[in-house]
DRENPA-3360 file (N, C-alpha, C; in nm, 2 decimals, always signed):
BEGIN
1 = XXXXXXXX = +3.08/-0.87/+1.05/+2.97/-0.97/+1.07/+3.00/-1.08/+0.97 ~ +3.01/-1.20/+1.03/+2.98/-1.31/+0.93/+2.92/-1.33/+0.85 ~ +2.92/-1.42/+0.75/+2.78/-1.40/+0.61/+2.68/-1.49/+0.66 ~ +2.65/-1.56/+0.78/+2.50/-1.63/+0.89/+2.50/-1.53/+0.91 ~ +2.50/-1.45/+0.99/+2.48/-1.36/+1.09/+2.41/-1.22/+1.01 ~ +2.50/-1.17/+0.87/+2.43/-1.11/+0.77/+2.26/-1.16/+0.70 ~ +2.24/-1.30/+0.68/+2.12/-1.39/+0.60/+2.05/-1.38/+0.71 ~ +2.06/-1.41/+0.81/+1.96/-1.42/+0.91/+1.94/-1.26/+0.99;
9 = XXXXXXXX = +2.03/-1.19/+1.03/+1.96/-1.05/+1.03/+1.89/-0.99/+0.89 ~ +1.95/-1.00/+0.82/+1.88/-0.93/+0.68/+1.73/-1.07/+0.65 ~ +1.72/-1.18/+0.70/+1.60/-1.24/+0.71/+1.48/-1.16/+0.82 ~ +1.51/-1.18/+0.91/+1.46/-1.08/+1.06/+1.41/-0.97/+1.01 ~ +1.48/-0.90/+0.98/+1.42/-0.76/+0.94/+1.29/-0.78/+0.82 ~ +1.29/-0.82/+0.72/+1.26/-0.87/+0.62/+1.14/-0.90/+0.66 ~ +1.08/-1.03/+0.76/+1.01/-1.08/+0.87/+0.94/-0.96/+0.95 ~ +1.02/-0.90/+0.97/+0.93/-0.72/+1.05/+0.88/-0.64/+0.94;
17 = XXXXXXXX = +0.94/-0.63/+0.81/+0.90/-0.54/+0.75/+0.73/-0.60/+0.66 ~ +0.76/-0.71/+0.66/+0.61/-0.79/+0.55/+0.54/-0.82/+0.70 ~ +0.58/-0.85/+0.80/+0.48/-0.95/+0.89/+0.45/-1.09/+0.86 ~ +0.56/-1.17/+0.82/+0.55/-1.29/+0.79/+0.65/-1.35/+0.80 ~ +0.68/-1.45/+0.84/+0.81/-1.50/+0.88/+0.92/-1.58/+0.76 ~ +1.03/-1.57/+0.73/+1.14/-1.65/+0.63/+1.05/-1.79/+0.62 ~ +1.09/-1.87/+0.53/+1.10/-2.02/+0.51/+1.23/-2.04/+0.49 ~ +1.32/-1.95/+0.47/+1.49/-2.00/+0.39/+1.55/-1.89/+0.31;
25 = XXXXXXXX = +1.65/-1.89/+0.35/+1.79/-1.83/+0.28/+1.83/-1.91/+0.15 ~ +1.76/-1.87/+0.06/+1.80/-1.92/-0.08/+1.96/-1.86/-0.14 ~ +1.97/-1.75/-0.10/+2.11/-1.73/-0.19/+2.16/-1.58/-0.12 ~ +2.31/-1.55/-0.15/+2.36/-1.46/-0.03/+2.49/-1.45/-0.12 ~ +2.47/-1.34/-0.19/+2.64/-1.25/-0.23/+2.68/-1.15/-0.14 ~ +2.81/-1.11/-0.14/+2.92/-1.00/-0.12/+2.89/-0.91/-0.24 ~ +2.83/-0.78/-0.23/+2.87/-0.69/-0.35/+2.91/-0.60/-0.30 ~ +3.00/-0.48/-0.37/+3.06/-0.32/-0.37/+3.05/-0.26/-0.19;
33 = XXXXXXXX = +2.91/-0.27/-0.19/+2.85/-0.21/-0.08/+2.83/-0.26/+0.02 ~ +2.80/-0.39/+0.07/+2.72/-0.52/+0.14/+2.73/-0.60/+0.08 ~ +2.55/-0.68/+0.12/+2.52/-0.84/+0.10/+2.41/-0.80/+0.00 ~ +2.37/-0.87/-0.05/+2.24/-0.91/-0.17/+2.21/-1.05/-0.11 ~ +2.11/-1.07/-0.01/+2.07/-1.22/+0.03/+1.90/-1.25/-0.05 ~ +1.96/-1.31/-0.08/+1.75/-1.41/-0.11/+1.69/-1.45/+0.00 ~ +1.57/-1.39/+0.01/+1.49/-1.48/+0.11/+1.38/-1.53/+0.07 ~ +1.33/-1.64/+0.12/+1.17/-1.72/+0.09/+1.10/-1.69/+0.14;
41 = XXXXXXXX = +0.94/-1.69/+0.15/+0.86/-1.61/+0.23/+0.74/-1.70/+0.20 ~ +0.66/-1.75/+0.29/+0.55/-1.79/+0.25/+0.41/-1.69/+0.23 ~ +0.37/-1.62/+0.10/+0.31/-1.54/+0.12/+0.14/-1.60/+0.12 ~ +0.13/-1.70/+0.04/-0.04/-1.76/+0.08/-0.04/-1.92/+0.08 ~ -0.10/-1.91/+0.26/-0.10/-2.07/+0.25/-0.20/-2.15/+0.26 ~ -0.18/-2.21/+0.19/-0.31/-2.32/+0.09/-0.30/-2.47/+0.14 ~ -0.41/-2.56/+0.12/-0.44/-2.72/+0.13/-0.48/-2.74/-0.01 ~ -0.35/-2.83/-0.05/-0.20/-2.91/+0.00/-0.15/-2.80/+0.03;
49 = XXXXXXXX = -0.07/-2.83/+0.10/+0.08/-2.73/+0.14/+0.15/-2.72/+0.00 ~ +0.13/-2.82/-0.06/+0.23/-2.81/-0.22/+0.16/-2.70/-0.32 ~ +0.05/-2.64/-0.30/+0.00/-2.55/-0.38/+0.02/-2.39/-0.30 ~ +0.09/-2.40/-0.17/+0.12/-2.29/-0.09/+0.15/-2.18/-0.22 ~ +0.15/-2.07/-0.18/+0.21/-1.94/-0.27/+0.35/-1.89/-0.20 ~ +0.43/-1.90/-0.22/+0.58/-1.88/-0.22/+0.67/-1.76/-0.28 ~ +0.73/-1.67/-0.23/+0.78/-1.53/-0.27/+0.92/-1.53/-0.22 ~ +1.01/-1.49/-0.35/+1.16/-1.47/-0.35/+1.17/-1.35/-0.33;
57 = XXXXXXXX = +1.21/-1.31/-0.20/+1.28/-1.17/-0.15/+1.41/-1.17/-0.20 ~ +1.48/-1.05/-0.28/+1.59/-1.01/-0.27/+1.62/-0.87/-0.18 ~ +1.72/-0.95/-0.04/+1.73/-0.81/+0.05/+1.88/-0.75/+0.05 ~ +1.90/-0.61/+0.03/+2.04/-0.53/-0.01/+2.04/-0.50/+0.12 ~ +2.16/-0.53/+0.19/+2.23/-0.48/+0.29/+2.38/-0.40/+0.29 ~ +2.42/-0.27/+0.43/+2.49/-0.24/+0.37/+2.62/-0.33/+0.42 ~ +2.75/-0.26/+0.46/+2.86/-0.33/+0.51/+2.90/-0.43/+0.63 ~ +2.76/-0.31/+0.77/+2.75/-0.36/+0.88/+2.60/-0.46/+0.89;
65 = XXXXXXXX = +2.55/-0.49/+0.79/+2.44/-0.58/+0.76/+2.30/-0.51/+0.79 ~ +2.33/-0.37/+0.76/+2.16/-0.30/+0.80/+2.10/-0.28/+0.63 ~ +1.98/-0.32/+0.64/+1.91/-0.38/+0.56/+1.91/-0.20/+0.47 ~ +1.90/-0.21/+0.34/+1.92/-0.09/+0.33/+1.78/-0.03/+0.15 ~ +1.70/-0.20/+0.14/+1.63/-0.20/+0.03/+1.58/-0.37/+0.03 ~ +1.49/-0.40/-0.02/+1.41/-0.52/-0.07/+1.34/-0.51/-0.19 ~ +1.34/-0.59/-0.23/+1.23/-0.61/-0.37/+1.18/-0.77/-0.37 ~ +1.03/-0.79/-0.43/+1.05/-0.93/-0.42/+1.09/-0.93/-0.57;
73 = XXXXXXXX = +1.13/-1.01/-0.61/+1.17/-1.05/-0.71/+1.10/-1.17/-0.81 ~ +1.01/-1.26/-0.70/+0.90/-1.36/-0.83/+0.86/-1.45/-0.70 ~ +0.68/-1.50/-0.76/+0.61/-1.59/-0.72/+0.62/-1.71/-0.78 ~ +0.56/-1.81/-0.68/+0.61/-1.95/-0.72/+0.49/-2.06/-0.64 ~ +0.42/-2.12/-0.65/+0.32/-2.22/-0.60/+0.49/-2.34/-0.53 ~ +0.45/-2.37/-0.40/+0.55/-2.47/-0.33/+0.61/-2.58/-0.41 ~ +0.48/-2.65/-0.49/+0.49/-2.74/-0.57/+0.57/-2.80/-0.71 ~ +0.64/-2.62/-0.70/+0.64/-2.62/-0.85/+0.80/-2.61/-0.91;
81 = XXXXX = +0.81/-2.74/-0.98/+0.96/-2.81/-0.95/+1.05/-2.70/-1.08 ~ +1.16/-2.61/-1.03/+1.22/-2.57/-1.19/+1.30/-2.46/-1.08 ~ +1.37/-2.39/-1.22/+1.43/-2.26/-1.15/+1.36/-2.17/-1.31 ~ +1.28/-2.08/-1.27/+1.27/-1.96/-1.41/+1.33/-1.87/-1.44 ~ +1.38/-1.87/-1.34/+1.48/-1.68/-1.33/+1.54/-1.67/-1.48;
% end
């Protein structure tokens, strides 16, 4: 599988498992085993849209791109200009 083909199935699944659909593929390694993709999630949405509540999924896939673990990894208001990691 290609590394689109991996971010966007490992997005999908991701999408089936919360019930909430991606906003974006933030970030996508090759490790040992698979892929380690980031995904964005809108998890509460608010008026403005810039105060939305925003969730970084990290999803582990394995070789052939079956999703094999998630965690979120940090919340974030849409608005909110930085990187904290």
């Amino acid at each position: 599988m290609s590394a689109a083909e991996v971010a966007g199935r490992a997005a999908a699944e991701l999408a089936e498992l919360l019930g909430r659909p991606p906003e974006s593929i933030v970030s996508l390694d090759r490790t040992d085993d698979g892929w380690r993709v980031g995904v964005e999630v809108l998890e509460t949405r608010r008026i403005p849209d810039t105060a939305d509540v925003l969730a970084e999924y990290e999803v582990e896939t394995d070789q052939r791109g079956e999703l094999v673990g998630y965690r979120r990894i940090r919340r974030y208001a849409r608005g909110r200009v930085g990187d904290d990691r």
